[in-house]
C-alpha positions as CSV (number, residue, x, y, z in Angstrom):
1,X,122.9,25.0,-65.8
2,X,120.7,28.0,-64.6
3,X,117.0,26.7,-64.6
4,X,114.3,28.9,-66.1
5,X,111.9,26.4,-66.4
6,X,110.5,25.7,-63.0
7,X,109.9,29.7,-62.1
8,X,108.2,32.4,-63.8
9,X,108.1,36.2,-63.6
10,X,104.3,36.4,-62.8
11,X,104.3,33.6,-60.2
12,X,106.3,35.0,-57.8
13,X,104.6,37.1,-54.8
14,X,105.8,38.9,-51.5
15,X,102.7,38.9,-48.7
16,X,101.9,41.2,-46.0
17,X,99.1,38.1,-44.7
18,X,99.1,37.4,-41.6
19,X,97.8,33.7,-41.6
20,X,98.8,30.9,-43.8
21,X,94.9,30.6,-45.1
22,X,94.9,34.0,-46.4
23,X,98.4,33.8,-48.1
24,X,97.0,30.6,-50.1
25,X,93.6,32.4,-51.2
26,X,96.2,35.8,-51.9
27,X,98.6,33.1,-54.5
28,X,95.6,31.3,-55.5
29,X,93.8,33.7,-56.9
30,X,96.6,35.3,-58.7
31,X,97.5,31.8,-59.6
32,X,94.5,31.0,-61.3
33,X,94.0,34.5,-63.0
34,X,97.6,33.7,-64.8
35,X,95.9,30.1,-65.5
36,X,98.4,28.3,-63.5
37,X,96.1,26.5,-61.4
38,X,92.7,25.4,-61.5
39,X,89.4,26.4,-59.6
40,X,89.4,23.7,-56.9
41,X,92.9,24.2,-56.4
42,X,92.7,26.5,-52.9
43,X,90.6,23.6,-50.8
44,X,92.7,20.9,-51.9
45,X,96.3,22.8,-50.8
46,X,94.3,24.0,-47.7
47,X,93.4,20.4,-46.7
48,X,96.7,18.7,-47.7
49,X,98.6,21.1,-45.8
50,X,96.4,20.2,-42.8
51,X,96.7,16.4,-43.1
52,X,100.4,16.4,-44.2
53,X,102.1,19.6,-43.2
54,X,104.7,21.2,-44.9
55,X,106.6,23.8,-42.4
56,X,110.9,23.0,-42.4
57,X,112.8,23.2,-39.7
58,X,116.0,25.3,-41.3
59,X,117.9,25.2,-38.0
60,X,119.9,22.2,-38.9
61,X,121.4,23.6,-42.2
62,X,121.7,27.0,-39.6
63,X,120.3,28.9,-36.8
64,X,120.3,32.6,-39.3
65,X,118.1,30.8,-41.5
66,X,114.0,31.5,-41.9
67,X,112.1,27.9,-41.6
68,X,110.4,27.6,-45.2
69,X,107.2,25.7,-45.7
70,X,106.8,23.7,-49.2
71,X,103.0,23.4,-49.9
72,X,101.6,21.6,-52.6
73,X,98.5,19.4,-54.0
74,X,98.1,16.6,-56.1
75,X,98.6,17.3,-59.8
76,X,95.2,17.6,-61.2
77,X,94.6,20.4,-59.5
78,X,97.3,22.4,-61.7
79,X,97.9,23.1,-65.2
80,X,101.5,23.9,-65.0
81,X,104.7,22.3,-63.1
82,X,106.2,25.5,-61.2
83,X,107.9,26.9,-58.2
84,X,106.0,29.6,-56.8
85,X,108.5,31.4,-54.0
86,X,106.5,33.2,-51.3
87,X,108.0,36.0,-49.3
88,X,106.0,36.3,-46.3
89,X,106.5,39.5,-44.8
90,X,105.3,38.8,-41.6
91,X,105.9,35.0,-40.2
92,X,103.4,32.1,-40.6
93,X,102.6,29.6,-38.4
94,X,102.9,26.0,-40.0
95,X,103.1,23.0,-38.8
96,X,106.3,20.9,-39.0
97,X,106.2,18.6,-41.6
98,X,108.8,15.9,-39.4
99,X,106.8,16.4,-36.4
100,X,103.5,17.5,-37.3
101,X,102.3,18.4,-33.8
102,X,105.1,20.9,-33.3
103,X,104.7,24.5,-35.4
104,X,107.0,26.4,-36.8
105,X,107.5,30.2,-37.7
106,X,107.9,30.3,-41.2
107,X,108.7,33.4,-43.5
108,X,109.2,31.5,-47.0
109,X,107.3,29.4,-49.5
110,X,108.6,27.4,-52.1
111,X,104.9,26.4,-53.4
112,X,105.3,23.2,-55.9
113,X,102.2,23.2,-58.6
114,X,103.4,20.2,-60.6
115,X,100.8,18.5,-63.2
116,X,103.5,15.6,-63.4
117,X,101.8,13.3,-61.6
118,X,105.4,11.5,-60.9
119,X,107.4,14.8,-61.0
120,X,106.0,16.1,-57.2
121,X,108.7,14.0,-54.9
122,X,111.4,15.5,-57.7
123,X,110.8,18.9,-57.2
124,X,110.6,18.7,-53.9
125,X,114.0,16.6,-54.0
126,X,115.3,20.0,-56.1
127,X,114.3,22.7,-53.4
128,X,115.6,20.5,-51.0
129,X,119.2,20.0,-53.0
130,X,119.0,23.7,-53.4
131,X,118.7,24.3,-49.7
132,X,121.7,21.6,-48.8
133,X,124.0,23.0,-51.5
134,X,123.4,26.7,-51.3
135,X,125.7,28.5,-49.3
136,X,124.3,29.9,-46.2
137,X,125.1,33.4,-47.0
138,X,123.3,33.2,-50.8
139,X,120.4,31.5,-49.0
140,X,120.3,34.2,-46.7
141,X,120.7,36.9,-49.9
142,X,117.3,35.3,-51.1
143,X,115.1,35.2,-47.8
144,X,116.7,38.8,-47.4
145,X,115.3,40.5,-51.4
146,X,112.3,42.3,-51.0
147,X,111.3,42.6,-54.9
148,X,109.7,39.8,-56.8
149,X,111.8,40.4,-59.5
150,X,114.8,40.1,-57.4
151,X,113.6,36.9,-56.2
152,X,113.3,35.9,-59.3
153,X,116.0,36.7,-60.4
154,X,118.3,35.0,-57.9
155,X,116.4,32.2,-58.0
156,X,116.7,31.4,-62.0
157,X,120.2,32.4,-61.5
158,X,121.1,29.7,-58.6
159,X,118.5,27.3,-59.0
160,X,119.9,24.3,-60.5
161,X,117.6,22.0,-61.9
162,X,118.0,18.4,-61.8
């Protein structure tokens, strides 16, 4: 069943940033203008990302693919539950969320706001189904679109939710 419910139209962004500070203050404040998130939402996704990284390590599923990072913050700090893709036009360095002291170069977020409070390890459970049982050719068709509404597009098309 195609999934509409964890993306929207107006949550979806491509960035020219060239650090991953800047990219969350770019989607947070668009994120909070649409009333997605709320105001103390930026310092608590900057400082959870620094304690428990998020940057993934693609090369195992293949060597073509873009690492991802999946950043996120505990629920109260959102008023929706969402996937926010990120296109970053130029890569980001993150840290690796396996092996935090190693960084990776990463070109695409999959940003979880989830006001579930027990729905956070599911939709990260989702992306990570999605990236294990999307071919690597469609995966590369999505790091590869350079509209938002392409992204979204694809995304609503051939993300399956749980």
């Amino acid at each position: 069943m195609p999934n509409t419910s964890l993306f929207a139209k107006d949550a979806v962004y491509i960035s020219d940033s060239v650090d991953r500070d800047m990219v969350f203050s770019d989607v947070y404040r668009n994120l909070l203008k649409a009333g997605y998130v709320k105001g103390n939402f930026l310092s608590h996704v900057l400082e959870r990302e620094d304690l428990y990284p998020t940057g993934i390590d693609t090369s195992p599923i293949s060597k073509e693919l873009p690492n991802i990072a999946i950043p996120h913050t505990e629920g109260e700090f959102v008023n929706a539950r969402l996937i926010v893709p990120v296109l970053l036009k130029h890569p980001i360095r993150f840290n690796n969320m396996v092996d935090p002291q190693k960084t990776l170069d990463v070109s695409f977020l999959f940003m979880i706001l989830n006001n579930d409070p027990t729905g956070q390890a599911n939709v990260l459970a989702q992306i990570m189904d999605f990236l294990a049982h999307t071919s690597v050719d469609k995966l590369m068709e999505l790091f590869s679109l350079d509209s938002t509404k392409e992204i979204y597009d694809f995304l609503t098309e051939n993300f399956k939710q749980a």
